[in-house]
C-alpha positions, -999 to 999 in steps of 0.1 A, spaced: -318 171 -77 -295 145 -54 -277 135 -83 -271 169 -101 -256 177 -64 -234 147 -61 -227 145 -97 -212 190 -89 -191 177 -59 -177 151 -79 -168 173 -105 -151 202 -75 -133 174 -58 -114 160 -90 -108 196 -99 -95 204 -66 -75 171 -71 -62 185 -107 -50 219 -94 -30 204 -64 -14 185 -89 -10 203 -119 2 243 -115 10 266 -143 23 301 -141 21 328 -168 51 352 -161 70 382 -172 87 416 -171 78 447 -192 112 468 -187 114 505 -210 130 537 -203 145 565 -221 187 561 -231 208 586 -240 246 570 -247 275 588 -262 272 591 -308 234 585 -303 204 604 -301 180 597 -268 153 566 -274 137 545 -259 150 515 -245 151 488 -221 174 482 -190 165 448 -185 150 418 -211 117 416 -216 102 384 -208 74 363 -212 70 331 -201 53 297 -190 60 273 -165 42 246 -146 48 214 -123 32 185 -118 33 161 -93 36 127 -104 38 113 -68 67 94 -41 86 126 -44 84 132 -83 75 163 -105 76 172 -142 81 203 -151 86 227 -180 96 263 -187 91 282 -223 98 317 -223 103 346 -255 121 379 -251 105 408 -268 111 446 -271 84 465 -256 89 495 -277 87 482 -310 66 448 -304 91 423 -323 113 394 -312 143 405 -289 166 422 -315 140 414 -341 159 380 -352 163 357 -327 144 327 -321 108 331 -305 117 316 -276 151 327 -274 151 330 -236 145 289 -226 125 262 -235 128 232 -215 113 201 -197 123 175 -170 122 159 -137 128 167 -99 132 146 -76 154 137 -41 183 132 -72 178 169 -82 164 184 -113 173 173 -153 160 192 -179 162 191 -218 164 219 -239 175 253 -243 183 275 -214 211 296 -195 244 276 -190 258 270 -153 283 292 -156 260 322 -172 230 316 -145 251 321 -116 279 345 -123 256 378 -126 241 371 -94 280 386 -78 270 427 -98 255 450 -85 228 449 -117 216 417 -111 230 402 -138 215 425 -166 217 432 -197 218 471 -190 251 482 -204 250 500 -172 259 470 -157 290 445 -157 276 411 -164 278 409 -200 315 425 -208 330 426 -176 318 393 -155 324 371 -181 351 387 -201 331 390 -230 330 352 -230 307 335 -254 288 306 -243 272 300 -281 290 320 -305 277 296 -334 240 305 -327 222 332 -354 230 361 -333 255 347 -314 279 372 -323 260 396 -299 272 404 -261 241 382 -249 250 352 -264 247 332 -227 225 300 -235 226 268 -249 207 249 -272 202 212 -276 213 207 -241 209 184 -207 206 205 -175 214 191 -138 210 207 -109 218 190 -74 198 189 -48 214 220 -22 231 209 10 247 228 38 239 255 13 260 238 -18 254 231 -50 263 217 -82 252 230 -113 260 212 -149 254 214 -187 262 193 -218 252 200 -253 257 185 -289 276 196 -316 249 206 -341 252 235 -362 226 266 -351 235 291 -381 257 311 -376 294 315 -373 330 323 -364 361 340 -382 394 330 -366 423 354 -364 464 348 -367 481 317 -380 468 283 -373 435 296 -361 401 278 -366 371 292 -384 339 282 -386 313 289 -416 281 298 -407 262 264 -407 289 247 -395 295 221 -365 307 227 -334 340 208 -330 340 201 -296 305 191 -273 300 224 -254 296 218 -217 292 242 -185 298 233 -145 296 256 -116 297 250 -77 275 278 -54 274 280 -15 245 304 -5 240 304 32 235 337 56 248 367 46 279 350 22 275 335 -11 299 323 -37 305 308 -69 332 289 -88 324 281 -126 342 268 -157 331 261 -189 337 252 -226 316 264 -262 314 248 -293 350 267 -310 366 253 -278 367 289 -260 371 284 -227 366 303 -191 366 303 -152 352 323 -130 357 332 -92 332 351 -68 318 363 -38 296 384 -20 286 393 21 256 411 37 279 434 63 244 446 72 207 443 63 213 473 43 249 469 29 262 437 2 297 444 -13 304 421 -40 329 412 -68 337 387 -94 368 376 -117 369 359 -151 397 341 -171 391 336 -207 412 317 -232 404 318 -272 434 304 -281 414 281 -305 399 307 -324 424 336 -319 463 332 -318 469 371 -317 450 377 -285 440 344 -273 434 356 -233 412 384 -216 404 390 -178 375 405 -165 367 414 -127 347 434 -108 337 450 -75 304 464 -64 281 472 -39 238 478 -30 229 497 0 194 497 7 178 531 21 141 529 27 123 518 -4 154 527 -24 185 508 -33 217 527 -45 236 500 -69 277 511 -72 310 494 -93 342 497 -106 353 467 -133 380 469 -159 390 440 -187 421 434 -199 437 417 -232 467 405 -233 482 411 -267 510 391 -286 514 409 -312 518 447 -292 540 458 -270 510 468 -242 477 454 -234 443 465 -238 426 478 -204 389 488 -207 374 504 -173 340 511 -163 327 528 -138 290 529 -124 260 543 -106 227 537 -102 195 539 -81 158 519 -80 130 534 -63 109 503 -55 67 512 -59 55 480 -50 75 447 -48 64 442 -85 70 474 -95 104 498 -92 118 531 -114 153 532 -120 179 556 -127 216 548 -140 248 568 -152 279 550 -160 311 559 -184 336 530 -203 369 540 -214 390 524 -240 366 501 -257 381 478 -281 371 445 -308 384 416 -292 385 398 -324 412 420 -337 421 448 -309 411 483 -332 396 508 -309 358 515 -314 342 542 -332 341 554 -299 364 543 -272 349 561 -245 310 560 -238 288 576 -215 254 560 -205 224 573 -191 189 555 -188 158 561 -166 129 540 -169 98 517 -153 103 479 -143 75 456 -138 75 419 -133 39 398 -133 
């Protein structure tokens, strides 16, 4: 009997010894509503990617951890892949070490420039096209245009990468990504004279590579970013936001793109945007105005595209929060070769259920 009870406290303390060391989190959000936008019938949709995920640390002692992150994107309404074609893992799959130096991670994951910048909309940095992050924020702005699927407006990671982040101080940081130049599938068409294109399968011609400096600290926070993809597109960003009360955050952000590599005809577009959250009670009322413009050589005007938007979340629980959107884009246009979509001018309506776990 003494040595069945030794031998089960033996067995609880190294366990207890194993969890303090090792942790690993299961994660995700389920997102759907119902969408009605301008040409289409209703469905059903999402507002925000659906994620799952896995993470963990362990501590490997003096100061040290590894860590790792995989993580899929899925749509809830039909079961498949996100977009039923990308990778499985589409979202990140990485793994490193943190220490007093900062973190490094290998892998796939969000760029610098792309992990910070939607943090300065109103729509947290969704893919809602309620929101300005992917068209407005960053101009439209590929970060892997030569990934399958990378001709798609969510085309903000990078695979085959290194990752640092520095430690934060005085409430800075410095944020940095390099990746090789091997071919992910898929592929770009230059337009006008003397421009570059690239086959699907074919390599990068320039190492892509991403930096971005933050200050977080009270009620102001801001960003500066620039980075470079594979076809040697290239952007900068500029933003801010301030907490004027508990309740109130006003916001904005501005983006500089240059194709000039891969597009002679319309080699620059400009993005910005200004928003705002007030907070009453449970609820959040999410505002913005943003507006991109091309600059065209071969027209005698540029192309302006404005959108305007407004939203609310009801929050249920702090895991759990309905939401409600209306917003209308005027003048939407290809930026490969400046024609006017099908439809220039699109209104957009959702409502739906978030919850994270």
């Amino acid at each position: 009997m003494k040595k069945t009870l030794v031998a089960a406290a033996l067995l609880g303390a190294f366990a207890s010894v194993a969890q303090a060391q090792t942790a690993v989190q299961i994660y995700g959000t389920v997102d759907v509503g119902m969408i009605k936008r301008t040409g289409e019938t209703m469905n059903i949709g999402k507002r925000a990617s659906n994620t799952l995920g896995f993470k963990g640390t362990e501590d490997l002692g003096n100061g040290l951890k590894a860590l790792f992150q995989v993580e899929m994107r899925y749509d809830p309404d039909t079961g498949t892949t996100e977009n039923n074609g990308r990778p499985l893992f589409q979202g990140q799959t990485r793994v490193g070490l943190q220490g007093d130096f900062g973190m490094v991670r290998l892998g796939r994951g969000l760029t610098p420039f792309q992990e910070v910048v939607g943090s300065f909309e109103p729509w947290h940095g969704l893919a809602s096209p309620a929101g300005f992050y992917t068209d407005i924020s960053v101009a439209g702005y590929k970060s892997a245009p030569l990934d399958v699927g990378g001709v798609g407006p969510n085309s903000n990671r990078i695979s085959n990468a290194i990752f640092y982040n520095s430690p934060v101080t005085n409430g800075f940081q410095v944020n940095a990504a390099w990746a090789t130049k091997e071919a992910n599938g898929g592929g770009v068409t230059g337009v006008g004279a003397g421009a570059a294109t690239y086959a699907p399968g074919a390599q990068a011609s320039a190492n892509p590579f991403s930096i971005a400096g933050t200050y977080n600290n009270g009620p102001a926070a801001a960003m500066l970013a620039y980075e470079r993809n594979a076809v040697e597109s290239k952007v900068w960003s500029v933003a801010g936001s301030f907490s004027v009360t508990p309740e109130l955050k006003l916001m904005g952000t501005y983006s500089h793109q240059n194709m000039e590599h891969t597009n002679t005809e319309r080699p620059t577009i400009k993005g910005a945007e200004l928003g705002a959250t007030y907070a009453v009670g449970p609820g959040k009322v999410l505002a913005g105005f943003g507006l991109k413009k091309q600059e065209e050589n071969v027209r005698l005007h540029d192309l302006i595209t404005r959108q305007y938007s407004l939203g609310y979340e009801y929050s249920l629980s702090k895991r759990t929060y309905l939401y409600v959107d209306a917003s209308r884009k005027t003048n939407i246009f290809n930026q490969a070769t400046g024609a006017s979509a099908a439809n220039s001018t699109v209104n957009h309506y959702d409502v739906g259920l978030n919850h994270s776990f």
